[in-house]
C-alpha positions as a Markdown table, in Angstrom:
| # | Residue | x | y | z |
|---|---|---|---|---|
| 1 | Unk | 0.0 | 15.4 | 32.2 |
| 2 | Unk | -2.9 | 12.9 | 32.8 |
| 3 | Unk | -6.8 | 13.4 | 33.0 |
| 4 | Unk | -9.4 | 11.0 | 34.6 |
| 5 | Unk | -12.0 | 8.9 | 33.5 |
| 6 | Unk | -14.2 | 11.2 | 35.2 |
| 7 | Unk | -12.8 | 14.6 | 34.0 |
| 8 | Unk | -12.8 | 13.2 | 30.7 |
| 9 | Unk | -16.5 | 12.2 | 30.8 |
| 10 | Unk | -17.6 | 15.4 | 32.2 |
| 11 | Unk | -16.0 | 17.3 | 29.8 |
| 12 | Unk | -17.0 | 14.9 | 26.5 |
| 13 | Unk | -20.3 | 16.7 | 27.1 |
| 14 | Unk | -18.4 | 19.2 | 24.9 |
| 15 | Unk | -18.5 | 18.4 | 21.7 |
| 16 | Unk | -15.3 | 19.2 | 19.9 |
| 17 | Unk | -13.0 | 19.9 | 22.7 |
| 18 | Unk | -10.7 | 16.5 | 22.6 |
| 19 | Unk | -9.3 | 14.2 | 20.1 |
| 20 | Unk | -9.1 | 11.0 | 21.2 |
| 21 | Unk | -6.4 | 8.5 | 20.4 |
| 22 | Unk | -6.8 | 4.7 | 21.0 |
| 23 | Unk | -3.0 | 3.0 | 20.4 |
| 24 | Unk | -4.4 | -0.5 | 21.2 |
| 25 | Unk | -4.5 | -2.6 | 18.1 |
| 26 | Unk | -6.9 | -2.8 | 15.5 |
| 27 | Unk | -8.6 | -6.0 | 16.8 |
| 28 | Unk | -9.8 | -4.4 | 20.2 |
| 29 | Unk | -10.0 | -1.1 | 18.8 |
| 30 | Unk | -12.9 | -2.4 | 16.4 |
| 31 | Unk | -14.0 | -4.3 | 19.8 |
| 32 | Unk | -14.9 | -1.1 | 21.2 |
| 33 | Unk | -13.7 | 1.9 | 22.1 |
| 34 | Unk | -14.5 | 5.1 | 23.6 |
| 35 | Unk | -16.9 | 6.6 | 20.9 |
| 36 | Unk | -15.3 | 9.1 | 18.5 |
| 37 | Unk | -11.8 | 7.9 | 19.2 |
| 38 | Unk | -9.1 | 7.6 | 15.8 |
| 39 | Unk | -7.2 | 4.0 | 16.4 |
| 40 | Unk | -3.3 | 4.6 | 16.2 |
| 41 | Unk | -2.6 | 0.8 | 16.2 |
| 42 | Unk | 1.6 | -0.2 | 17.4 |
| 43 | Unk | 3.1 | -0.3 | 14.4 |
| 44 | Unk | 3.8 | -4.6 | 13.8 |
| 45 | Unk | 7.7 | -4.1 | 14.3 |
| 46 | Unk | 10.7 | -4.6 | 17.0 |
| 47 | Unk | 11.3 | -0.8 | 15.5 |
| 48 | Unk | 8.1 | 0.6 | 16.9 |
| 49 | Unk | 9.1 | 3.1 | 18.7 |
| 50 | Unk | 12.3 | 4.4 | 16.5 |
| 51 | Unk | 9.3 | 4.6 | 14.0 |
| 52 | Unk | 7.0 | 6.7 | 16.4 |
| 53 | Unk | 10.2 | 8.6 | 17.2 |
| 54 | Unk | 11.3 | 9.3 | 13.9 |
| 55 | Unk | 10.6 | 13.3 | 13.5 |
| 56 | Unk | 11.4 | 12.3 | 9.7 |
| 57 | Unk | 8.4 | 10.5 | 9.6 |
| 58 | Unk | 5.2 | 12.8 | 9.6 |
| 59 | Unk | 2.9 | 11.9 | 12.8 |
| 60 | Unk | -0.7 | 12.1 | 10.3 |
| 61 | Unk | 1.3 | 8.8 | 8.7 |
| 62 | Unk | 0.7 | 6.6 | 11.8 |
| 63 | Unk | -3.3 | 7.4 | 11.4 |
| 64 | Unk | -4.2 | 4.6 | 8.9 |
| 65 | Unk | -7.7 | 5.7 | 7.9 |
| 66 | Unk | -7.6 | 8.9 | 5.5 |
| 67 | Unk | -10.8 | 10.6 | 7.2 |
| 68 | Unk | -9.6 | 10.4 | 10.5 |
| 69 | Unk | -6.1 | 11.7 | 9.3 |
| 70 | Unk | -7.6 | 15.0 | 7.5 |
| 71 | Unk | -9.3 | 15.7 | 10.8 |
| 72 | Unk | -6.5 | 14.8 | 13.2 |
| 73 | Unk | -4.1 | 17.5 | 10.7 |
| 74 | Unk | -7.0 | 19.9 | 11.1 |
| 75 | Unk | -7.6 | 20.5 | 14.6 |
| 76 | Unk | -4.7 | 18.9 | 16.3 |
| 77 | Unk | -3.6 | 22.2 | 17.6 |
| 78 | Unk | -6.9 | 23.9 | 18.6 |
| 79 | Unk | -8.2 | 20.6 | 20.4 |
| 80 | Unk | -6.8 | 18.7 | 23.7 |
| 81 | Unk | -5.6 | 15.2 | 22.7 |
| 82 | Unk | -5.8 | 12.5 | 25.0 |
| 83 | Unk | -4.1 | 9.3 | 24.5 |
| 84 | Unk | -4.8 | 6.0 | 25.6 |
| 85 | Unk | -4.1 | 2.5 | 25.0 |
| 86 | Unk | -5.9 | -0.4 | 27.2 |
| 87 | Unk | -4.6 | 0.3 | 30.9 |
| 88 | Unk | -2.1 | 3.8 | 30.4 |
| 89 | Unk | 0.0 | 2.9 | 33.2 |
| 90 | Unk | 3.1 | 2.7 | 31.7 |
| 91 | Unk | 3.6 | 6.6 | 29.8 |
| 92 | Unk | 7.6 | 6.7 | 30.0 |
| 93 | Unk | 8.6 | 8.2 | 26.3 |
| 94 | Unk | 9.6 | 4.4 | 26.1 |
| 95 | Unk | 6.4 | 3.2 | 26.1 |
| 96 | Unk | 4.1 | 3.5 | 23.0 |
| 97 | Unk | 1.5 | 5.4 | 24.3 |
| 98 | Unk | 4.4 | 7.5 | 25.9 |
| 99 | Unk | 6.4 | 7.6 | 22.8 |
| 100 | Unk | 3.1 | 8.8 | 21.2 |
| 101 | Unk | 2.4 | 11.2 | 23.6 |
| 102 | Unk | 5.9 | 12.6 | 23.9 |
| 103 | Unk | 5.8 | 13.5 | 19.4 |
| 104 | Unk | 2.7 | 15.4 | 20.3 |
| 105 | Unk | 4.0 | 17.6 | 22.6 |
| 106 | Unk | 7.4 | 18.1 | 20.1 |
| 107 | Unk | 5.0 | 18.9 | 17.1 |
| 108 | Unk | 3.8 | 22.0 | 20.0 |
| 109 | Unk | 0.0 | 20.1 | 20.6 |
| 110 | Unk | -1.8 | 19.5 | 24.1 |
| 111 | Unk | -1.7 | 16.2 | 24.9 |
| 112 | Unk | -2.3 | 13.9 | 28.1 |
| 113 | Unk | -2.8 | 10.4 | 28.5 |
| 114 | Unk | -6.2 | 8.6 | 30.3 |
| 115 | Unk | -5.6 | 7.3 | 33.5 |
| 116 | Unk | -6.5 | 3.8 | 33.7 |
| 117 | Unk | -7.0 | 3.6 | 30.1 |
| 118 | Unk | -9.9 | 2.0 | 27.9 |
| 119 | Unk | -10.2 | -0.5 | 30.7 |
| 120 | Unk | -11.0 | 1.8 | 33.4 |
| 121 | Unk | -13.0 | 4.5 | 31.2 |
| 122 | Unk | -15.1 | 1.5 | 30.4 |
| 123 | Unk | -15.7 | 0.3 | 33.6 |
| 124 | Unk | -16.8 | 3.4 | 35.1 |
| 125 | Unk | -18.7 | 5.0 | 31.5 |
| 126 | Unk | -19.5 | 2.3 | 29.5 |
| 127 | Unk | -22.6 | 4.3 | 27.7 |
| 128 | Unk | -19.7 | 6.4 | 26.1 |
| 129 | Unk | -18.3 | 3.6 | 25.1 |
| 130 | Unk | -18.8 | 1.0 | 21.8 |
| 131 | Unk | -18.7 | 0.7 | 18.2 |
| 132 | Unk | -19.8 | 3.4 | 15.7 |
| 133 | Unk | -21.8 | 1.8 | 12.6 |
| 134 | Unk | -18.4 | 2.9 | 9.7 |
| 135 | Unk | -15.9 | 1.5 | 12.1 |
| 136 | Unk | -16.0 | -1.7 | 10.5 |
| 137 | Unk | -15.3 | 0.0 | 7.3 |
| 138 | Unk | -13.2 | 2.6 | 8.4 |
| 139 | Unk | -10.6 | 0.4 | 10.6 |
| 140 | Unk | -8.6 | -1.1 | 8.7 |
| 141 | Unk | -9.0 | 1.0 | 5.7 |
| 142 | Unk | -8.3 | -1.8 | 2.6 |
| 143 | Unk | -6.7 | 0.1 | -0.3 |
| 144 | Unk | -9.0 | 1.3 | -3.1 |
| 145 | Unk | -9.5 | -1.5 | -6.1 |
| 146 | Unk | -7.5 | -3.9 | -4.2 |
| 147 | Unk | -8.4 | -7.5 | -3.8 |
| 148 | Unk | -7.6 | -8.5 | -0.4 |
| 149 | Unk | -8.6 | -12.1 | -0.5 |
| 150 | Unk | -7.2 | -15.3 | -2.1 |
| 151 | Unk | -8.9 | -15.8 | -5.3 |
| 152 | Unk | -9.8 | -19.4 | -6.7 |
| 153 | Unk | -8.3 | -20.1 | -9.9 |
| 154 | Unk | -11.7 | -19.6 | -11.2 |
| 155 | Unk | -12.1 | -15.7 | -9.9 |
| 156 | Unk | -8.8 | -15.0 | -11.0 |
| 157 | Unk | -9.8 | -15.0 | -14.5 |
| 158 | Unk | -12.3 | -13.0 | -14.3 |
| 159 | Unk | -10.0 | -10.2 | -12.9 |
| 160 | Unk | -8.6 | -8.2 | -15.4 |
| 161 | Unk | -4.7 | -7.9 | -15.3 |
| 162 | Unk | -4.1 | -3.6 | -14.4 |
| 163 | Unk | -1.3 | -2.3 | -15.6 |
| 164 | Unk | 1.7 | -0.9 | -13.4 |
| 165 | Unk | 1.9 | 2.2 | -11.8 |
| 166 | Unk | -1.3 | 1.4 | -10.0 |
| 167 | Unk | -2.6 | 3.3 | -7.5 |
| 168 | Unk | -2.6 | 2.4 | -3.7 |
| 169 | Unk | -3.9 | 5.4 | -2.0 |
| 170 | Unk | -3.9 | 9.0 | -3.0 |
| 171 | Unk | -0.9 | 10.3 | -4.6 |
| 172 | Unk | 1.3 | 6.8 | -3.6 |
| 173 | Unk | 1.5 | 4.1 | -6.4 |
| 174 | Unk | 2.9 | 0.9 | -7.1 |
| 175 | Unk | 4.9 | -0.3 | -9.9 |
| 176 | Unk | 7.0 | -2.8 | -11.3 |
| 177 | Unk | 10.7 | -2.4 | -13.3 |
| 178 | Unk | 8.6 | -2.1 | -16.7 |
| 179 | Unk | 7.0 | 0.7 | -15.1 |
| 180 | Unk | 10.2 | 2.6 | -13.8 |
| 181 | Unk | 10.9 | 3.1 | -16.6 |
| 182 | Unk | 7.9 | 4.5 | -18.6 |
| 183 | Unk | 8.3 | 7.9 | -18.4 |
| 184 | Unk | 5.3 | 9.0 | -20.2 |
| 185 | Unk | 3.2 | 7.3 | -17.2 |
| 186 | Unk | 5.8 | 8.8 | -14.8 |
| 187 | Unk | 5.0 | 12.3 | -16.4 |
| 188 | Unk | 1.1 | 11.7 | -16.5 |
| 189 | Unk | 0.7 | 10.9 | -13.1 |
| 190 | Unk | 3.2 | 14.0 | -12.0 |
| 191 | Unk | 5.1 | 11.5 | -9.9 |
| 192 | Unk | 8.2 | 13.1 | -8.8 |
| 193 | Unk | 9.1 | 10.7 | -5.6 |
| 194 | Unk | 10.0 | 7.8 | -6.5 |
| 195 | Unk | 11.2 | 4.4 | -3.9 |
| 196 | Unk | 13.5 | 2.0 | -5.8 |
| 197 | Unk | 13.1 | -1.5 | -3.3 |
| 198 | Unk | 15.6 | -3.3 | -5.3 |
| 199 | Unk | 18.9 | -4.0 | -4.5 |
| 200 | Unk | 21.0 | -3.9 | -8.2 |
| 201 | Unk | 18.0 | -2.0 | -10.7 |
| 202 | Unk | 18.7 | 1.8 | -11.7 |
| 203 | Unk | 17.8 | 5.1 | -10.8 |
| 204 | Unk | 16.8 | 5.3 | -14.9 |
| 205 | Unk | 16.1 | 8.8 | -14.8 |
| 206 | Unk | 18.1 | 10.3 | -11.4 |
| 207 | Unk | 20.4 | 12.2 | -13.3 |
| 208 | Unk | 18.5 | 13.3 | -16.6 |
| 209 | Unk | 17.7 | 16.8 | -15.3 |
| 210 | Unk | 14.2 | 15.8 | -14.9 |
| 211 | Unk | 13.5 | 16.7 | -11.0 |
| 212 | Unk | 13.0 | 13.4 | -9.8 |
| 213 | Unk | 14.2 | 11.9 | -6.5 |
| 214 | Unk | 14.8 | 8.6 | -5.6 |
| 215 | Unk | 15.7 | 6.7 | -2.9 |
| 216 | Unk | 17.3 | 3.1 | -2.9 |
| 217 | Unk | 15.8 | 0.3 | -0.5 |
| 218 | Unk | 18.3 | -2.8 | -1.5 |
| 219 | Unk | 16.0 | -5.3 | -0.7 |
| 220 | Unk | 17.4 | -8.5 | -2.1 |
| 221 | Unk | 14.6 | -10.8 | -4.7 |
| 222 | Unk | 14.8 | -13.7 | -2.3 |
| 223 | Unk | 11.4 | -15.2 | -0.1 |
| 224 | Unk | 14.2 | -15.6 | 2.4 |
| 225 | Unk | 14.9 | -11.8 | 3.0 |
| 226 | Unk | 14.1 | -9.7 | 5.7 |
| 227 | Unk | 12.6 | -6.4 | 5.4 |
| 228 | Unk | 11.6 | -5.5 | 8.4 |
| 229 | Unk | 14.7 | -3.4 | 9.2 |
| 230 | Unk | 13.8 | -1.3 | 6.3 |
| 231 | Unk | 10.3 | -0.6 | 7.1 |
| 232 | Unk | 11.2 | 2.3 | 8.8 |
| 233 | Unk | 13.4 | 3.9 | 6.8 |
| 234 | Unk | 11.1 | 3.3 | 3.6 |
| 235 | Unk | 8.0 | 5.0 | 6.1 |
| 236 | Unk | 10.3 | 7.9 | 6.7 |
| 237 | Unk | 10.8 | 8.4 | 3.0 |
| 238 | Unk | 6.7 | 8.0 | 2.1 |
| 239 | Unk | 5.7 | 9.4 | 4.5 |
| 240 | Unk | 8.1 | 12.8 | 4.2 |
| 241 | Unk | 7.0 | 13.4 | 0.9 |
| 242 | Unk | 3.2 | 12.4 | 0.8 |
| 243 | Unk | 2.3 | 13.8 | 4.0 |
| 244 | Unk | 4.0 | 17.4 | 4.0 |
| 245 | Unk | 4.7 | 18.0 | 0.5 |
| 246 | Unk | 1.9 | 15.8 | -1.4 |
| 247 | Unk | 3.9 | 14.7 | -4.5 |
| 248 | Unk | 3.1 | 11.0 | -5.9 |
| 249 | Unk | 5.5 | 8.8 | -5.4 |
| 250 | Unk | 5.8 | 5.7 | -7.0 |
| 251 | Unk | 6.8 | 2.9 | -5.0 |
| 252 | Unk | 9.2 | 0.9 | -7.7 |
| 253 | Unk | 8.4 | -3.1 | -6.0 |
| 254 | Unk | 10.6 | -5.5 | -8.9 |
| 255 | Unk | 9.3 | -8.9 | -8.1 |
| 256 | Unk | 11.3 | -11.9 | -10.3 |
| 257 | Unk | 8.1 | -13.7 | -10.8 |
| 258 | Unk | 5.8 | -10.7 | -12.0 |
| 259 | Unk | 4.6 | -11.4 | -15.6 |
């Protein structure tokens, strides 16, 4: 269940026969990798593998960048995958790379691991092996009309305020408790999903015959809670319903301090 540096290199002569999936972090992943490789980076928990494990949780979720996800989804099953993290020695299913390797083969696609890994493929191919020009855009992918760095007091008022729901990605949105409950917005945006993270606010419109679903994270308001033991039962819930059925979902995040 394993190919070789050299088998692979023979046969990436191909083009269009494997997918191939890094699982090393982003930070070496935009290093270098093996050239046409999609980064799967270890999900940032103690939970990793229940989250990799989780058949709730749709696989395309783990893909972070949206390109790379539409053509994992499209020829996962008529391509050979091949797996690989920095060495691949350790591929037991409780391993990442294993764990990876082992949903693949559940959801009925052909995959191996590398032998040896990035570090070996490197060593022996390293004109197969770099950085493409988009992979500094492409890895991470920074969600649309989001400012991702600290402002000064003088940028942030030059950014206008947006009103909640705003959008995050395709069909996932964030919003606030003013925005639970505006059901005109709810209605315009067809969300039909919707993730209450709040420990004691209502489901306002659960059972008004309306056909929306919610599902209660009880994170306590509190800079001394932890969330990470939700994180993978929230990622089970998104991804479920944006990745298999495509409804909107809007994340419902109350923060205290929000004005």
């Amino acid at each position: 269940m394993h190919i070789t540096p050299f088998e692979l290199n023979e046969n990436l002569v191909e083009e269009g026969k494997y997918i191939l999936i890094d699982c090393r972090p982003i930070s070496e992943f935009t290093k270098g990798h093996i050239l046409g490789a999609i980064n799967i980076p270890p999900p940032h928990s103690e939970d990793a593998l229940t989250i990799i494990k989780d058949e709730n949780l749709d696989f395309v979720s783990l893909i972070k960048n949206e390109k790379d996800a539409n053509d994992f989804e499209l020829n996962r099953l008529t391509r050979k995958i091949v797996v690989y993290d920095e060495n691949s020695y350790e591929i037991s299913e409780n391993s990442v790379i294993g764990a990876i390797r082992y949903r693949l083969i559940k959801e009925m696609c052909d995959a191996v691991t590398l032998v040896g890994g990035y570090a070996d493929f490197k060593e022996h191919h390293p004109n197969r092996c770099g950085i493409e020009p988009e992979t500094a855009v492409r890895n991470p992918k920074a969600p649309p009309n989001l400012n991702i760095k600290n402002p000064s007091a003088d940028d942030s008022k030059k950014i206008p305020k947006q009103p909640f729901p705003v959008q995050v990605i395709p069909y996932l949105y964030l919003g606030d408790a003013e925005a639970s409950k505006n059901l005109d917005a709810i209605k315009e945006l067809n969300i039909t999903y919707i993730m209450n993270v709040t420990a004691n606010l209502p489901n306002v419109f659960e059972d008004k015959g309306l056909g929306i679903i919610y599902k209660r994270i009880p994170v306590n308001d509190s800079p001394t809670e932890s969330i990470d033991k939700y994180f993978s039962e929230a990622a089970a819930f998104i991804g479920k319903y944006h990745f298999i059925t495509y409804y909107r979902i809007l994340d419902e995040l109350f923060r205290g301090k929000t004005e």
